[in-house]
N, C-alpha and C positions, 0 to 999 in steps of 0.2 A: 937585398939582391936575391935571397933564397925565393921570395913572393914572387917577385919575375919570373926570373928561372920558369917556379912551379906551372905558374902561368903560361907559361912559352909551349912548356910541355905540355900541357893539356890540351892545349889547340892542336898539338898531335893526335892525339887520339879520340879525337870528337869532329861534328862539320862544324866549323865555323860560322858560317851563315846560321844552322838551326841553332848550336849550342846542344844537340840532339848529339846519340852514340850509339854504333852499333858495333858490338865488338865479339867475336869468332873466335870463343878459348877452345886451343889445342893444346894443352897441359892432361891429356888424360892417360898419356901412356906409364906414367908414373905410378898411376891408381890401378888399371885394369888392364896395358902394356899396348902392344903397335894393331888398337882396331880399326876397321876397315875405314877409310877417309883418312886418315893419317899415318900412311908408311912413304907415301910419296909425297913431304913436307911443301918444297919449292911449288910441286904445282897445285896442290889445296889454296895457298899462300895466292899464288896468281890469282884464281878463280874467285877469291872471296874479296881479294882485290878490286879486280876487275867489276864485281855489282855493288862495290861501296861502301866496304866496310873500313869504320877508321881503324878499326883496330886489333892484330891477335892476342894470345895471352899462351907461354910458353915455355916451360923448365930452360933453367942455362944449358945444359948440354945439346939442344936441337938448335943454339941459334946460328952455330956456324954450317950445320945441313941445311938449315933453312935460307939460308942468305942468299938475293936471288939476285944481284946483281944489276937489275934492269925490269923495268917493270911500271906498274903503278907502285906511289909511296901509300904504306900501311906504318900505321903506330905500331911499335913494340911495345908491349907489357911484360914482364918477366915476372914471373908466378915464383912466391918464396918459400912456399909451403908444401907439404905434400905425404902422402900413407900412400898402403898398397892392401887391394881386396887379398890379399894372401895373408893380411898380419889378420891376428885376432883382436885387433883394436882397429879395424879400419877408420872409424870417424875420428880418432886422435891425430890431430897432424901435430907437423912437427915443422921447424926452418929447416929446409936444406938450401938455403943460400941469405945474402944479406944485399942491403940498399945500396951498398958500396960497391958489390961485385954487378948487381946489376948496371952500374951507373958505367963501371968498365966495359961492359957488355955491349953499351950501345942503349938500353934502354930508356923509353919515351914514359916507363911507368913502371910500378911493382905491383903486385898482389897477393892477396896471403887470403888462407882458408881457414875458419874460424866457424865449428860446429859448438852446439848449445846446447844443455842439458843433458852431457854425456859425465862419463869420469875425468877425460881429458879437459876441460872444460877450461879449472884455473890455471893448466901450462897454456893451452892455448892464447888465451885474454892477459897471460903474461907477455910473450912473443909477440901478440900484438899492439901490447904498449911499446914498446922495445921496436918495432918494426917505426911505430908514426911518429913517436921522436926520430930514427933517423931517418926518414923520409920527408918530414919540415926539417931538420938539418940540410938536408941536401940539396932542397927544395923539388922533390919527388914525387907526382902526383901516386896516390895510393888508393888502390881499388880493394874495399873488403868483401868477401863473399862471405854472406854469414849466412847459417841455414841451422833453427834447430834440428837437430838431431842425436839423439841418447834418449838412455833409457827414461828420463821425466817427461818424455815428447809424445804422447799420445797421436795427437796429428800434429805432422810438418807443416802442414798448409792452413791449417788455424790462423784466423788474422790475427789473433791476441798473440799470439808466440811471432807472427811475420812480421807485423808492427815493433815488438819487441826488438826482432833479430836486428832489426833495420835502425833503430836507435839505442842502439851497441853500437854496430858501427858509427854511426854518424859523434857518438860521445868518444868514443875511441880514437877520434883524429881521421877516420877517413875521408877521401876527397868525395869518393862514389862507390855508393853501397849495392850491392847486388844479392836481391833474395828472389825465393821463388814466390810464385804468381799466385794469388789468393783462390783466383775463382772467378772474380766478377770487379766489373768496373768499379762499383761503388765498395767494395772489402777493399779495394787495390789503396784506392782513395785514402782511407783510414794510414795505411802504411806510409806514401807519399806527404800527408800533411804532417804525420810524425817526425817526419826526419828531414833537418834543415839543409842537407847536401843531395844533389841527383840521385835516384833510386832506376836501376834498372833491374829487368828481371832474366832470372834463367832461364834457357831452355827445356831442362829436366831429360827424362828419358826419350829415346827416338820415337817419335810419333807418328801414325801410318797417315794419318788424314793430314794436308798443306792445309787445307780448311783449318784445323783447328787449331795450327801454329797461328795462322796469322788471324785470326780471333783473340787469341790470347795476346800477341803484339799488339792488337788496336787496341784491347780494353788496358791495357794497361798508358797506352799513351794517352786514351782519354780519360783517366784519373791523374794524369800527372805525371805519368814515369818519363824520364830521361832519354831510356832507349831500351835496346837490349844486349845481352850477353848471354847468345847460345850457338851451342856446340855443333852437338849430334845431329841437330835438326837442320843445321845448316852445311857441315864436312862433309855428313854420312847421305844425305840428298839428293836425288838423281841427278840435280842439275844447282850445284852450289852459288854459279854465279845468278844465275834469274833468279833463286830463293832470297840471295841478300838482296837484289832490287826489289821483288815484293817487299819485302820489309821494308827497305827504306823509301818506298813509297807510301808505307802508314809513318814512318816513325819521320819523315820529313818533310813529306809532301801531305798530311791528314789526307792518304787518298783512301776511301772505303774497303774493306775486305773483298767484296768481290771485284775491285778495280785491277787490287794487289796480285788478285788470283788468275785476273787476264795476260798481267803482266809476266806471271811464271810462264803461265801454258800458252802463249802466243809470243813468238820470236819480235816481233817486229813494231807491237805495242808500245805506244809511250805514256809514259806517266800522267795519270788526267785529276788533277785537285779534285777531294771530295766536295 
């Protein structure tokens, strides 16, 4: 029954028609506190709604400011993990919550954050065994975010360490792994054949050019990625809900970069197959 369940859940937070996900983590007030595109929770939630996204990702304490009552339905993720740029170990996370209390919550999913070649390393990959047992207990789909980061990490963005990060998760019991984006279609590639569960990618820091967000979404959907899961480039946006339908016009519709880039900057555009 747990298999069902899991199952049940995941169609939450993905389209069913593609099997594709794009998912809008708001979990960042934890780390670096109430930046701009998340202190007014409910109407972020609408807008990112509203261009398509299955799904947020969210500390328990926002989910009853968030609750919107009416609306388009969005997946809940509830994020178990979390540090704060004020500690002197920021890449160290730690649980502040568990699969149980998410499930009280209301929760369509969990997720936990899981950095690589720091000190923190084996509490982390502790926590996350500990997490994926009771998440196939519950039958709980599980989103890992893994991203090297510590002191052994020369580059983040190395395929050999993103490939790596990415089967950790997948050996770890995640359902859907989420690391950051190599660089190029064919690096991306490498990562994607590596790991037997969906791979999407992050958004990373806020980027000035829309061009190069959704370059970076294509190349990864044509190696294979799953979908995406970004933040900044999507809450912090001048216009959140046309940025999530560009996206999910590469990430469902294979419509080209500059189709995607019509669809932001032209109100009235519809979605044209690449």
């Amino acid at each position: 029954m747990t298999i069902l369940g899991k199952n049940i859940r995941m169609e939450r937070i993905m389209n069913r028609e593609t099997g594709k996900i794009i998912i809008v983590p708001m979990d960042h007030g934890i780390s670096v506190g109430p930046i701009d595109g998340l202190r007014d929770m409910k109407s972020i939630i609408h807008k990112v709604a509203d261009g398509g996204a299955n799904a947020i990702v969210e500390h328990k304490g926002l989910i009853e400011a968030s609750h919107r009552r009416h609306g388009k339905d969005i997946g809940l993720i509830i994020h178990l993990s979390g540090s704060t740029a004020l500690s002197p170990y920021p890449n160290a996370k730690t649980l502040v919550c568990s699969v149980e209390e998410a499930i009280k919550l209301g929760a369509d999913a969990v997720s936990i954050h899981v950095n690589l070649g720091n000190g923190g390393e084996k509490e982390m990959l502790h926590d996350f065994g500990k997490v994926a047992y009771e998440a196939r207990t519950w039958g709980m789909p599980l989103l890992a975010m893994i991203y090297p980061r510590g002191e052994k990490i020369k580059d983040e963005y190395d395929v050999k360490v993103i490939k790596h990060a990415a089967r950790v998760g997948n050996e770890m019991g995640a359902d859907i792994v989420k690391v950051s984006y190599t660089g190029s279609t064919d690096t991306f590639r490498e990562v994607v054949e590596g790991c037997s569960v969906p791979v999407v990618i992050a958004g990373g820091a806020k980027m000035d050019s829309d061009r190069e967000i959704l370059e970076m979404v294509k190349g990864a959907i044509d190696a294979g990625g799953a979908g995406v899961s970004i933040g900044r480039n999507v809450f912090q946006h001048r216009d959140p809900e046309r940025m999530v339908r560009a996206i999910s016009a590469i990430v469902n519709d294979n419509n080209s970069v500059e189709n995607a880039l019509k669809i932001l900057n032209q109100q009235n555009f519809r979605s044209i197959a690449a």
